[in-house]
N, C-alpha and C positions, 0 to 999 in steps of 0.2 A: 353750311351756314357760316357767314362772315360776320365778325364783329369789331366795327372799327370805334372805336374809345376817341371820347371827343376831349380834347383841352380844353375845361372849363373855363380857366384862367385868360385865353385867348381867345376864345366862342365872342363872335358876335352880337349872340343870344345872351350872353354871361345875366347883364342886369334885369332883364325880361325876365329869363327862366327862376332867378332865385326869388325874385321878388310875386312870383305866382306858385312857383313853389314852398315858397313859405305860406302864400296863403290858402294854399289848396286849391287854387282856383282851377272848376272845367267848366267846359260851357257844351250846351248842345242845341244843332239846329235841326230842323225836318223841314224838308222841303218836296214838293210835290214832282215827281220824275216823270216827264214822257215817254214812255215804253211803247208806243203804239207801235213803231216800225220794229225794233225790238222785237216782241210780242209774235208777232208777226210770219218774223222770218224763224223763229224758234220752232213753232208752230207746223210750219210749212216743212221743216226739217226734220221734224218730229224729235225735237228734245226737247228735255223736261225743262220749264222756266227757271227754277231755285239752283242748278247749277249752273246755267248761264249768267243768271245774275252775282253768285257767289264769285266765277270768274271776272266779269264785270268792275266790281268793287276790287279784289286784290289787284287787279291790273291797277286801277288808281292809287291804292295803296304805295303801293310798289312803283309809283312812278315820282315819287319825291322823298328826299331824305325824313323831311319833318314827319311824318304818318309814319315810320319804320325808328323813331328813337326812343328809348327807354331807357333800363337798369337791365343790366344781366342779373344771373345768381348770382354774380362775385361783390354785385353792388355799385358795378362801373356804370356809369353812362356815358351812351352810345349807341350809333345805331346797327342794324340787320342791314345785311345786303337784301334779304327779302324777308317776307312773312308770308307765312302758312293760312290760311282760313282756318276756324276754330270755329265750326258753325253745327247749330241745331236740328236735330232732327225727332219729328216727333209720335210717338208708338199709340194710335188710337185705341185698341186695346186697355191699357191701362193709362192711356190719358198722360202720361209724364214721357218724358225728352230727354234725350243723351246727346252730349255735346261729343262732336270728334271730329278731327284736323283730316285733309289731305294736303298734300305736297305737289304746290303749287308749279304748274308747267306752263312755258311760254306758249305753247299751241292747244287752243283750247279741247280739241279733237282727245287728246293727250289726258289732260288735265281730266275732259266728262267722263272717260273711260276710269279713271284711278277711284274719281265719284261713285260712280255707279257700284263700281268693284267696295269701295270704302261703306257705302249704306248698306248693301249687301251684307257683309260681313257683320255687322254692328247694330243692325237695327233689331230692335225687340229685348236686346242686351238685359235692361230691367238695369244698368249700371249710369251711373249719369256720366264721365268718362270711359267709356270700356276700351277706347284705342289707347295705350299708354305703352311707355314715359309720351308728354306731349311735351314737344320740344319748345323753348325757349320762345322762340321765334313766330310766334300764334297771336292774332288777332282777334278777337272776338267781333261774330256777324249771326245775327238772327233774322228770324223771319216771322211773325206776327200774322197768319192769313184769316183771321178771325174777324179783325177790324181793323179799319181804316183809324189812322191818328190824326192830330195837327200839332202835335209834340211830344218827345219821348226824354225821356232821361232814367239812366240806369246808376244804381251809386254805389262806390266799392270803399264803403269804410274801415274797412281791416287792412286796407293798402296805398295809405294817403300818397305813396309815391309812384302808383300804374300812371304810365304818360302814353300806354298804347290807345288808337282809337276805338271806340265801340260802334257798331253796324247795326241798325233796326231796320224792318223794311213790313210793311203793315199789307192789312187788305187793298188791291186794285179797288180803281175807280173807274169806273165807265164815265163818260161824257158824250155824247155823241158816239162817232167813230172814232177816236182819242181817249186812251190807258193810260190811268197816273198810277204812279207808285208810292206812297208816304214813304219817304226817305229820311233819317233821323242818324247823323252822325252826334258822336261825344266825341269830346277830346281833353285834354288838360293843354289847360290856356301857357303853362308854362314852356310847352313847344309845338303849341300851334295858335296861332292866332285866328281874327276873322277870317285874313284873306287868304289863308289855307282853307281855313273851312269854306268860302269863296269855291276855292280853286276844284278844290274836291268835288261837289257838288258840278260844278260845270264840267269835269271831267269826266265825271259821271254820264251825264247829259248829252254828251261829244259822242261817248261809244255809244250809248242806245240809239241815238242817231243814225250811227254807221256800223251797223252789226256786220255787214258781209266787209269791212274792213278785217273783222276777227270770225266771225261762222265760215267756214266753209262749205 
């Protein structure tokens, strides 16, 4: 884990960022995902959807500075060379959810395997964290399969300065032969604007497109 320390004083972003940061401003959008080739090829593979799609979003993540900048513990700002998924998983059973990380691999192949081995290990736990210490470098990404949305927002008021983004993902939509996914990123407006959230969302859109670019 890298953490390069941004020159405030020199940033680009300098009067944008403090002037949203002082006002606390996030914003969040949802927007509807075509998964259907996606979907598809997952299917055909025979892997599970919910780590597909977790890999999915971190690749987006991880493919731009702005979604990877925050505050370390020491209080610096700055960004990750990457972030971990920090994602949900939930115990029928007793009906409640523990959150835990794996560690994010370029080759998805890689990555399902550490998945699989990671819910294994932790699910039923009865702990809402049970993988711990969870390292710095974590993004928060959930899953919703109960219901479809057309807007989410989650609010973290004990930490008016988290600038990491948050990940929703609701119930499938059938349409015809075409699968939508309710897609709802947050971000704090003071290091990401629309056209990140723009971006995101299309990049998003780019890989479900072209899964056999990354399934093998």
């Amino acid at each position: 884990m890298v953490f390069t320390k941004i020159d405030l004083d020199n940033w680009k972003r300098k009067e944008i960022f403090n002037h949203f940061l002082n006002q606390h401003t996030t914003f969040s959008i949802t927007t509807e995902i075509d998964i259907s080739v996606l979907y598809r090829i997952v299917k055909q593979k025979k892997y599970k959807f919910y780590p597909a799609f977790i890999f999915l979003v971190t690749s987006v993540i991880n493919s731009n500075p702005a979604f990877r900048t925050g505050y370390n513990s020491d209080g610096d700002l700055g960004y990750w060379d990457k972030l971990d998924p920090l994602y949900t998983i939930f115990d029928h059973e007793s009906e409640t959810f523990s959150g835990i990380w794996t560690d994010v691999r370029n080759d998805f192949q890689e990555f399902y395997d550490c998945y699989l081995s990671d819910v294994k290990n932790y699910h039923g736990s009865g702990k809402l964290f049970p993988k711990s210490p969870i390292p710095e470098n974590t993004f928060s990404i959930s899953m919703i399969p109960w219901t479809s949305f057309t807007g989410f927002n989650l609010n973290i008021n004990t930490d008016i300065n988290y600038l990491l983004p948050i990940i929703t993902a609701g119930k499938f939509i059938i349409n015809g032969n075409s699968i939508y996914l309710p897609l709802s990123l947050q971000v704090h407006h003071a290091v990401c604007d629309g056209y990140h959230a723009g971006l995101f969302m299309n990049s998003v859109q780019e890989m479900a497109d072209n899964p056999k670019d990354w399934i093998k």
